[in-house]
C-alpha positions in Angstrom: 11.9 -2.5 -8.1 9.7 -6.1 -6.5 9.1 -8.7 -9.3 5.9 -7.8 -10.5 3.0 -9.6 -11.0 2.8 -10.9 -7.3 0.5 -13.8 -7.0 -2.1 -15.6 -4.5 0.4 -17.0 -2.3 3.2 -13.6 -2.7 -0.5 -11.5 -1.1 -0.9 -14.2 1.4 2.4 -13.6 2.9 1.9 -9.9 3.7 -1.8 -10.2 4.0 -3.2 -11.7 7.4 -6.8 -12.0 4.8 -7.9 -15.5 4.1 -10.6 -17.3 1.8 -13.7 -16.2 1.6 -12.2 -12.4 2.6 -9.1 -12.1 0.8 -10.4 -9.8 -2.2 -6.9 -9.7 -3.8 -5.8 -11.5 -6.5 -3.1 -10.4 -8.1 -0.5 -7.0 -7.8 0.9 -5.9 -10.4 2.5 -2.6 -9.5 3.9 -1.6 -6.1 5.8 1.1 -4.9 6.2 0.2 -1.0 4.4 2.7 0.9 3.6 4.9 -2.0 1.7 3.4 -4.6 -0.2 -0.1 -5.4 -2.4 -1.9 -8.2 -4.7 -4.6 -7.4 -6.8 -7.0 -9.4 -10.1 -8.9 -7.9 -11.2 -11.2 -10.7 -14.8 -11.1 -9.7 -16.3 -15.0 -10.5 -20.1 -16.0 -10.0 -18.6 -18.2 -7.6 -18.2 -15.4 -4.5 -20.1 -16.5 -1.5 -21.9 -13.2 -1.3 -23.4 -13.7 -5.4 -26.0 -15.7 -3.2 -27.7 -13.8 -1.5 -27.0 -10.2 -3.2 -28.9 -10.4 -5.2 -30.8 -13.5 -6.6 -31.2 -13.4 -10.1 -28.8 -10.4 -10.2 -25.4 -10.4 -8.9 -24.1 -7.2 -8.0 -20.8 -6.9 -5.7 -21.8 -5.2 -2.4 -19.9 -2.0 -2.5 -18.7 -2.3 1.1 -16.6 -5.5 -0.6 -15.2 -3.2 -3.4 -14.1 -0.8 -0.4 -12.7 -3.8 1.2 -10.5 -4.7 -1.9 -9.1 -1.3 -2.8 -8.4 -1.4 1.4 -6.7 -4.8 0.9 -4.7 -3.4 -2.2 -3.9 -0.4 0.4 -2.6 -2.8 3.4 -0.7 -5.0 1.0 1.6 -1.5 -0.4 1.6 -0.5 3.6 3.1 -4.3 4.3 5.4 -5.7 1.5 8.4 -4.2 2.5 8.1 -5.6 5.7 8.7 -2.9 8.3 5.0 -3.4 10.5 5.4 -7.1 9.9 4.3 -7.2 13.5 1.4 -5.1 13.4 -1.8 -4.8 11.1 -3.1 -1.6 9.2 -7.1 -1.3 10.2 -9.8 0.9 8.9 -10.4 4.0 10.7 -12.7 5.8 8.5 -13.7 6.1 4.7 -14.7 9.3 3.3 -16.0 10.6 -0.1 -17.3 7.1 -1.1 -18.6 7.2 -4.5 -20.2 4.4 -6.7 -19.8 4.9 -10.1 -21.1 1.4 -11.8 -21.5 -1.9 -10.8 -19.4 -4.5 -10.6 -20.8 -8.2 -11.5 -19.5 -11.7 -12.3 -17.2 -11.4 -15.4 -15.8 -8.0 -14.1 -12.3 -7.3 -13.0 -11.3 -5.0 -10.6 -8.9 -2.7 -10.9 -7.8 -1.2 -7.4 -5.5 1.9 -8.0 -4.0 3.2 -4.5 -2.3 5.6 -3.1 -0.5 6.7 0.1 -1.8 10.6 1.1 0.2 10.6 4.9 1.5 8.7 7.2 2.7 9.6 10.5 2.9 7.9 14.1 1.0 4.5 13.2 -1.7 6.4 11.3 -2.4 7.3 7.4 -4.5 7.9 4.8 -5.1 6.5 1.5 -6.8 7.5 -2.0 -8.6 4.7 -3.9 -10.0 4.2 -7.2 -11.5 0.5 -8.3 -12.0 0.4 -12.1 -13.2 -2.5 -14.5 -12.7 -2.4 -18.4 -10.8 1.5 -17.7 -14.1 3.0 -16.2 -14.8 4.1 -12.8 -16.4 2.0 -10.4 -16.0 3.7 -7.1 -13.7 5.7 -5.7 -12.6 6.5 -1.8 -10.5 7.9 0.4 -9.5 6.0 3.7 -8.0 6.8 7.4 -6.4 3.2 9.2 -3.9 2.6 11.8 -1.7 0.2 12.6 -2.5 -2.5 15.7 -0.3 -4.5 17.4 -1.2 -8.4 16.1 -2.3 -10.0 18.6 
């Protein structure tokens, strides 16, 4: 069973992401290529709190996606068997918002592996803050070559 919690720098050496798109703080379960939990402390210091929106933050949802697909590629890459390729997003489906997610929050990214076969998968995510649902997806990705 990996040491868990995992912090910055333990995602930063699976995770190609860097500052300001890394959207993963901290794991604290993993199951290699079965099951993953992800925490985004969300701060009113994000770049995108500027402009989205004055005078009310709310965290774009397509960044929400992007952290539960983080939390996703870091359970696809810990154990280090496609250390020389990169899981990309194919497709999302059944995208639902459920509440929003501001400065103060943390988010929660539950995921889990549906398939994978010949480079390409799909994963089941659900982002929560304080136990309650704040959007839910499923997604499609393959793996790239780096280049």
């Amino acid at each position: 069973m990996p040491n868990v919690p995992m912090n910055i720098q333990e995602i930063e050496k699976c995770l190609p992401h860097r500052y300001p798109m890394l959207l993963v703080d901290r794991i604290t379960e993993i199951e290699p290529m079965t099951r993953c939990v992800g925490i985004k402390n969300v701060t009113m210091n994000e770049w995108f709190f500027t402009g989205h929106y004055p005078g009310m933050p709310i965290m774009p949802g397509v960044l929400i996606l992007e952290s539960m697909a983080q939390t996703g590629a870091f359970m696809l890459l810990y154990d280090g068997g496609y250390a020389d390729r990169v899981p990309v997003i194919g497709s999302f489906e059944n995208v639902k918002f459920r509440r929003k997610v501001v400065p103060g929050d943390q988010l929660v990214s539950t995921i889990t592996l549906l398939k994978f076969k010949s480079g390409v998968g799909r994963i089941a995510g659900q982002a929560t803050v304080d136990g309650e649902l704040a959007a839910s997806m499923e997604m499609t990705f393959m793996f790239v070559p780096k280049e």
